[in-house]
Each structure stands twice: as structure tokens, then as C-alpha cells.
C-alpha positions in Angstrom: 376.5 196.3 24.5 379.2 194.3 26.6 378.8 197.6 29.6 375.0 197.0 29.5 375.1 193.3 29.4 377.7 194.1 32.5 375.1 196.3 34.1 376.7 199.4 33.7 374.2 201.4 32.2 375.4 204.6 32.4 378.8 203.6 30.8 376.6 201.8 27.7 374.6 205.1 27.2 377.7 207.3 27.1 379.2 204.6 24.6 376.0 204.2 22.2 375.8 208.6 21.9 379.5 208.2 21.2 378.8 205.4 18.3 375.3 207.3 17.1 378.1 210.4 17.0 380.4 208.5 14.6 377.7 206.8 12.3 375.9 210.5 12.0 379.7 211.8 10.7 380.2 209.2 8.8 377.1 209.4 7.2 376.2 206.2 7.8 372.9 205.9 8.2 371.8 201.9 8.8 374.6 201.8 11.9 373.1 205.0 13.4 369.6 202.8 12.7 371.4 199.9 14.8 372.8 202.2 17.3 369.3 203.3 17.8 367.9 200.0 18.3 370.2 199.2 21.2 369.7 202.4 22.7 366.4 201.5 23.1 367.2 198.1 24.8 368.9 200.1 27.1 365.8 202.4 27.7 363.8 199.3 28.2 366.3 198.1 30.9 366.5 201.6 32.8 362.6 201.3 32.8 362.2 204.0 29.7 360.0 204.0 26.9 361.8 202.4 23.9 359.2 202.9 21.5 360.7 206.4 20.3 364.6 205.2 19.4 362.8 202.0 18.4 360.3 204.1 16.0 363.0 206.1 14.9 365.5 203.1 13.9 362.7 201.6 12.0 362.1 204.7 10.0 365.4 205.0 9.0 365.2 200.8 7.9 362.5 202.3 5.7 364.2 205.6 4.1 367.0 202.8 3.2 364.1 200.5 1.3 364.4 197.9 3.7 360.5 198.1 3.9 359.5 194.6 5.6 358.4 194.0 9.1 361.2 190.3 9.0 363.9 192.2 7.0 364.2 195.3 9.1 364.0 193.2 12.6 366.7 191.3 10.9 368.9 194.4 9.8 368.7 196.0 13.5 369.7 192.5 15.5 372.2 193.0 17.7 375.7 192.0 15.7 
């Protein structure tokens, strides 16, 4: 988050696969969900469409059973 807020983009890409890499061994599914969620800030700033990482962090908010629209916004805020 601290290359994109820098505006290195490229650099914050290459650093969020690297995380989604870790979370996805580790098995832990909410951070990959997180991970996700900032990757498609980053698609909104590089002038992508967000919607699919967005859509796809969600999902996984709700294969966890956190099912509400407030709790899962809250679960994917930016730590």
C-alpha cells in the first residue's frame, strides 16, 4: 500500500501478487480476500476495472460467513 500511495504502481502490484502468494500458502483465506481488495484499488488507480478482484474478495467475505454488505466492507478496509 505505502508503493501505491508513493505512486509506484508497478512496485505495489508486484508486492500485492507476492502477499496474495503467501496468504494462498498459508491457507489463509480472509488476507488473500484483503489482498484482493487493495489490488483492486490499484486497478482503479491504473484506470482498470476493479469490479472483478473486488467481486472476488467479496465472495470469499461470504464463503467465510461474513455475509453483510457493513461487515464485509469492514473486514476488507485497508489495515
Amino acid at each position: 500500500m505505502l508503493l501505491r500511495d508513493q505512486g509506484n504502481l508497478a512496485g505495489a502490484g508486484t508486492a500485492l501478487s507476492a502477499s496474495q502468494a503467501i496468504f494462498e500458502t498459508l491457507g489463509d483465506t480472509l488476507w488473500k480476500a484483503r489482498v484482493l481488495f487493495s489490488k483492486a484499488m490499484l486497478d482503479e488507480l491504473r484506470g482498470e476495472d476493479p469490479e472483478p478482484a473486488m467481486r472476488e474478495a467479496r465472495a470469499i467475505c461470504r464463503r467465510q460467513g461474513i455475509t453483510s454488505g457493513e461487515t464485509i466492507a469492514s473486514a476488507l478496509r485497508e489495515w
